[in-house]
Backbone as a ProteinNet text record, in pm:
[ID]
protein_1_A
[PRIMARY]
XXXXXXXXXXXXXXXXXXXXXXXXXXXXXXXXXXXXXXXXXXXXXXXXXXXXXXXXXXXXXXXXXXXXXXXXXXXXXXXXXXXXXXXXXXXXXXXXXXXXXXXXXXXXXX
[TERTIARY]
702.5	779.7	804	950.5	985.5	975	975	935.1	1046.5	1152.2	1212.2	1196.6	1171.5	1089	962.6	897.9	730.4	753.3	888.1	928.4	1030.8	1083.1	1133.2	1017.3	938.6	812.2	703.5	699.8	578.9	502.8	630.7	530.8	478.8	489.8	460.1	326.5	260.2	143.4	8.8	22.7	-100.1	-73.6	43.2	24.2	-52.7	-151.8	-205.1	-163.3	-158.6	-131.8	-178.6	-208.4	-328.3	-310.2	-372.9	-290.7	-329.2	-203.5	-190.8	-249.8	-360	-373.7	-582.6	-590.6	-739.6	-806.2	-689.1	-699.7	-769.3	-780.3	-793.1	-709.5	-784.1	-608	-640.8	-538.1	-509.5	-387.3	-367.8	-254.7	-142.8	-32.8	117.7	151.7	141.9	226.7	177.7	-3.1	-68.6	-142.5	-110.4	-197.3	-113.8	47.9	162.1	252	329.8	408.1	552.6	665	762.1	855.8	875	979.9	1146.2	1190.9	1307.5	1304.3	1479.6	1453	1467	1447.9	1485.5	1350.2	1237.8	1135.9	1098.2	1198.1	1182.4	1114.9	1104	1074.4	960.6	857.5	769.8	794.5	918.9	923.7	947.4	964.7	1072.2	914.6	779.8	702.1	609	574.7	544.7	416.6	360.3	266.2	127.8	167.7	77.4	2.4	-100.8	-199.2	-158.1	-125.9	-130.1	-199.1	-370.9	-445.2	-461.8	-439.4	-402.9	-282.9	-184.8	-51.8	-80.1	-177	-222.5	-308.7	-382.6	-472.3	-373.5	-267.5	-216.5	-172.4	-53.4	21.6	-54	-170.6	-281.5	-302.1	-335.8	-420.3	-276.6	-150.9	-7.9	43.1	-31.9	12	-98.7	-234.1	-309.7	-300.4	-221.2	-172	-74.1	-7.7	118	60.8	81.9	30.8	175.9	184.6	313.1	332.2	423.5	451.2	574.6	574.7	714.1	699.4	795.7	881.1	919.4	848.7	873.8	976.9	1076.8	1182.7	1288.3	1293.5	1426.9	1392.1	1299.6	1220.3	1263.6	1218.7	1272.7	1128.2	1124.8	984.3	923.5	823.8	764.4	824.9	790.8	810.2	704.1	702.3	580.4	588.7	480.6	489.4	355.1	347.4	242.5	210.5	101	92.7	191	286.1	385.6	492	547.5	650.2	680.4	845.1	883.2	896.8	914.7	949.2	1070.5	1151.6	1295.5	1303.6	1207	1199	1092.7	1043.6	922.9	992.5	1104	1162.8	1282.1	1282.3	1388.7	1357.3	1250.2	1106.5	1115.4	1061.9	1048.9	1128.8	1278	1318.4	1250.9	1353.3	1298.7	1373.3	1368.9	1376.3	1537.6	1594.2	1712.5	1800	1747.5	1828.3	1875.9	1788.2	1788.9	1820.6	1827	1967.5	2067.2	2118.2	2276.8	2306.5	2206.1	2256.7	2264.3	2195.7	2266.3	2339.4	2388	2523.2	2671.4	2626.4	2697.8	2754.5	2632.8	2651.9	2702.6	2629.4	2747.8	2865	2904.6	3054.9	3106.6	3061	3102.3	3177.5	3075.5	3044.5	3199.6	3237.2	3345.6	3490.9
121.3	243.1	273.1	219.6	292.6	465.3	500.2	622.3	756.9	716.5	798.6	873.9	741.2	737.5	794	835.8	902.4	1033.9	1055.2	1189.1	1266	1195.3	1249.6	1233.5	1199	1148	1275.2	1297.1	1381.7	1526.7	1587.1	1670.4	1625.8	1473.9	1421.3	1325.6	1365.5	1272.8	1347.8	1442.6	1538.7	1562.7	1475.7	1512.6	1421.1	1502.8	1388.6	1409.9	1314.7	1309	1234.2	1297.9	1216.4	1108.9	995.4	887.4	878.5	887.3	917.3	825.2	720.4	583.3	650.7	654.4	634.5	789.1	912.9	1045.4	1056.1	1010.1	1012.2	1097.3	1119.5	1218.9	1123.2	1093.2	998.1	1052.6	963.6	981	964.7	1043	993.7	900.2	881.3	781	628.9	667.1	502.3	453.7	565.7	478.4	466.8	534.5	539.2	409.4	323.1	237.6	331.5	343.3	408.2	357.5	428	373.9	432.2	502.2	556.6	556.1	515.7	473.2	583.6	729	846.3	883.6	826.9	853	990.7	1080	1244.8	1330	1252.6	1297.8	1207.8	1348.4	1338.6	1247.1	1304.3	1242.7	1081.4	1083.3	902.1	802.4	865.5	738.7	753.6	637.6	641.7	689	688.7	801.6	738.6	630.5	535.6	442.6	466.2	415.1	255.4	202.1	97.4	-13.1	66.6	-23.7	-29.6	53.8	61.9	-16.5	-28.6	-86.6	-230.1	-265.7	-428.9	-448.4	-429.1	-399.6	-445.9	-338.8	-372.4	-485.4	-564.4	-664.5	-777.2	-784.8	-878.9	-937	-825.9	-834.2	-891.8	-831.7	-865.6	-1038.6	-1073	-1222.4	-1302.3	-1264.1	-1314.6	-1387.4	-1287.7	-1316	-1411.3	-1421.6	-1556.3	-1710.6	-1808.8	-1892.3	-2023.3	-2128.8	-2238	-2325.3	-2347.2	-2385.5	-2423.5	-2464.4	-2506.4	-2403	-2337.4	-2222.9	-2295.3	-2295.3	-2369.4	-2351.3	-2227.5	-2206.7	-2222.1	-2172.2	-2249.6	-2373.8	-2436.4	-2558.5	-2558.1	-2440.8	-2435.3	-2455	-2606	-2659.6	-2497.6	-2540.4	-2484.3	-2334.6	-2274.5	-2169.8	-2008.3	-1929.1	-1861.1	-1800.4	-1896.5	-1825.2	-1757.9	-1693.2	-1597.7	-1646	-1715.1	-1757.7	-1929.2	-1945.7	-2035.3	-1998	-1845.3	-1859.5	-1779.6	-1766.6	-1690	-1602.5	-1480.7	-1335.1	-1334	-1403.2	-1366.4	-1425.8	-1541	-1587.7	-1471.2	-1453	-1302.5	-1218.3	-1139.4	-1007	-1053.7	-1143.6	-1230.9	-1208.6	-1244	-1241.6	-1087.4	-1035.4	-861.6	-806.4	-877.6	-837.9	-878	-808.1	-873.4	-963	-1037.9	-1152.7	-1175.3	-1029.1	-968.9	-1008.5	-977.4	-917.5	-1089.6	-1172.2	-1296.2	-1383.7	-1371.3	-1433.6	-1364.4	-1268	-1237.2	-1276.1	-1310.5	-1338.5	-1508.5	-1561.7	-1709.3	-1727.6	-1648	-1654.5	-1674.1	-1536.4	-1509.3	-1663.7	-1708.5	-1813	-1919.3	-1959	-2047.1	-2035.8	-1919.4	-1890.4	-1922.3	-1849.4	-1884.7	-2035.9	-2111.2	-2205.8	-2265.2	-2259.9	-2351.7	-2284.6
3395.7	3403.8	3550.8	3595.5	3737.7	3757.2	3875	3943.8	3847.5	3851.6	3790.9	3654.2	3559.1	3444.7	3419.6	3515.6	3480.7	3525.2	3647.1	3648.3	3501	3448.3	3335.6	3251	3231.1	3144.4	3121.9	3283.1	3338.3	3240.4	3168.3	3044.5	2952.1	2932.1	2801.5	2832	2983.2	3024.8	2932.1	2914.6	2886.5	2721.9	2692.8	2487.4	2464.4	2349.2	2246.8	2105.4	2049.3	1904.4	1779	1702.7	1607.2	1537.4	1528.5	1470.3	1303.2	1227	1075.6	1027	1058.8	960.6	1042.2	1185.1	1187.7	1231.4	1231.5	1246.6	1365.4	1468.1	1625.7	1698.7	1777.2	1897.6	2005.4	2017.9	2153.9	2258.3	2369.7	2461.8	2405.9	2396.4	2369.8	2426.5	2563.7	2596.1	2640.2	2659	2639.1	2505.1	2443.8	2297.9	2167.8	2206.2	2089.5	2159.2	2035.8	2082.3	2127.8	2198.7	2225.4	2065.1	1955.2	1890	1908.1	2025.8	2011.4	2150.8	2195.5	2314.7	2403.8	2373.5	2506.8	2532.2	2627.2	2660.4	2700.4	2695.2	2718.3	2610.8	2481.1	2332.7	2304.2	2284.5	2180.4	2060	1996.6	1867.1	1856	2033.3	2053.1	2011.6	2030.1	2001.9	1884.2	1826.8	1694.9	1656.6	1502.3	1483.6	1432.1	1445.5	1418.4	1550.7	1613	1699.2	1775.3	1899.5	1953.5	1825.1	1861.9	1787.4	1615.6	1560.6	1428.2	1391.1	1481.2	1435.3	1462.4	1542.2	1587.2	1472.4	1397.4	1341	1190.7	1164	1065.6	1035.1	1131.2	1205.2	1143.1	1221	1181.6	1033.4	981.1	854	771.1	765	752.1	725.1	871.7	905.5	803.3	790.5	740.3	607.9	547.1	379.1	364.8	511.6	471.5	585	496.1	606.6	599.6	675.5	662.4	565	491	361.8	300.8	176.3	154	-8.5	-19.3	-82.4	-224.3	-350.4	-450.4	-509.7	-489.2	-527	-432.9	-327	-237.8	-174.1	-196.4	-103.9	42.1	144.8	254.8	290.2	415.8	478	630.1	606.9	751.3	761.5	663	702.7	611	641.5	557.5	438.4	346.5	251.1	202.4	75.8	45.8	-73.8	-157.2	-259.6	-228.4	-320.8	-321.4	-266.8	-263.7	-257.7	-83.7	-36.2	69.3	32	147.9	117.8	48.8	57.1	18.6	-149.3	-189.8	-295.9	-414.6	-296.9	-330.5	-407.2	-320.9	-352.3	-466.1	-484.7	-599.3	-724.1	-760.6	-873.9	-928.6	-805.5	-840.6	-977.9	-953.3	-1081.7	-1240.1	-1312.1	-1472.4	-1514.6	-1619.5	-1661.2	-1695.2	-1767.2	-1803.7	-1689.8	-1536.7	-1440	-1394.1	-1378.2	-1345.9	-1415.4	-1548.2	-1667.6	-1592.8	-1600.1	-1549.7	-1451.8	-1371.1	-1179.6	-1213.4	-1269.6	-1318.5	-1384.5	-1515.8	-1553.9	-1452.6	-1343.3	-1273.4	-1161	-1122.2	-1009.6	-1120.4	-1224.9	-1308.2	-1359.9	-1303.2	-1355.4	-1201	-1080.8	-985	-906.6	-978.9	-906.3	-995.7	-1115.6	-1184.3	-1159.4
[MASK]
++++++++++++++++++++++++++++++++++++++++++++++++++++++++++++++++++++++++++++++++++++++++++++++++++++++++++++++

């Protein structure tokens, strides 16, 4: 943060704000990530803890590891169980919804 920046900054050295995941009060501006880019606002950084949000991130990555995607067979890339996120959120539907979306692509395709 250049000089100018800690002078527009400067009321926001002394906020703390509690972090919604480990209920701590910490520094606004060294223990919140900045999520909005007008550093003059409180509201610009997020409400969730440096270390809580590393913390989350983590545990996040943990569940997916490198793999090949049994439904789009796309190599080296992460999946969770067998499948990718995108093959993931595919599934989610019901059985109904995914007959029609193959009807659909076999009509497409002729």
């Amino acid at each position: 943060m250049d000089l100018d920046d800690q002078l527009e900054t400067q009321h926001l050295f002394l906020v703390t704000r509690m972090c919604r995941v480990c209920g701590e009060d910490k520094n606004l501006i060294s223990d919140f990530y900045l999520s909005r880019k007008d550093r003059t606002l409180a509201s610009s950084y997020a409400y969730e803890c440096k270390e809580c949000t590393s913390k989350r991130v983590k545990s996040y990555d943990k569940r997916y590891s490198l793999g090949t995607c049994i439904i789009c067979k796309k190599n080296n890339i992460k999946v969770c169980g067998d499948l990718c996120k995108r093959c993931d959120k595919l599934i989610k539907y019901d059985i109904d919804t995914l007959h029609n979306a193959m009807i659909y692509l076999k009509k497409s395709k002729s």
